[in-house]
Residue, then its C-alpha position, 0 to 999 in steps of 0.5 A: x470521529x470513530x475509527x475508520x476501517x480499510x483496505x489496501x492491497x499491492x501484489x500479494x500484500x495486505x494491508x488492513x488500515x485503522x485511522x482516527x483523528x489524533x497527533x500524526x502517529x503512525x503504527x505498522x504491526x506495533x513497530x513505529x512505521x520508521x522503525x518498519x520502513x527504514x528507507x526513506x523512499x518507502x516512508x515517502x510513500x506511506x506519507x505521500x496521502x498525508x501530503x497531497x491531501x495537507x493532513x500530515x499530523x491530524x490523523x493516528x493510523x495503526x496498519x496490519x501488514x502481511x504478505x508481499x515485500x517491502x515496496x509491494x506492502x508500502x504501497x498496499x498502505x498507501x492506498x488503504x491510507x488513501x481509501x481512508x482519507x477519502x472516507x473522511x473527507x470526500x472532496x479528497x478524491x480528486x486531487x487523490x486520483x490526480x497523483x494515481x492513490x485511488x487506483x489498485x494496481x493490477x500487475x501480479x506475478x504471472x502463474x508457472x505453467x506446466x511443461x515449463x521451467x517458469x512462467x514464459x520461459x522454456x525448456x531448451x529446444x533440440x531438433x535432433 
């Protein structure tokens, strides 16, 4: 099997996904994704394809992350992870889409607009 290729995206992450088969190692930016995400919510999340799919320990993954925080660059993972496993193995989907991994999420910050302090609020109104 040769290296697949793909993209996960959440908020203004990035996440560019390289899976092969191999012993279930894990690389975020050449760090260990433990020693990347040391809560264990965020490492649930990078794993959560891993185990709805039942193939924890098959495939080595090597991720480059940029951009966003720390929650927003764990799920653009997820769903690079996700794209990946589908590419692999097309029958995933499904039970993939089930638990919502096949969906970008849309949701961006909203843009500050001029005239104002921030993107929905506004300067205090005086009628004298």
């Amino acid at each position: 099997m040769e290296v697949i290729n793909t993209l996960g995206r959440r908020k203004t992450s990035v996440a560019r996904v390289y899976m092969k088969e191999g012993k279930g190692e894990i690389k975020i930016n050449k760090r260990d994704f433990k020693e990347f995400f040391p809560l264990a919510t965020l490492q649930a999340k990078v794993l959560q394809a891993f185990e709805i799919t039942e193939t924890t320990g098959k495939y080595d993954v090597v991720v480059n992350v940029a951009g966003g925080g720390i929650n927003g660059q764990a799920e653009a993972i997820r769903l690079g992870i996700a794209r990946a496993l589908v590419k692999v193995d097309e029958e995933l989907k499904s039970s993939l889409r089930a638990e919502g991994l096949m969906t970008r999420d849309p949701r961006m910050v909203e843009r500050k607009k001029p005239g104002q302090p921030k993107a929905r609020k506004k300067f205090q109104f005086s009628k004298r």
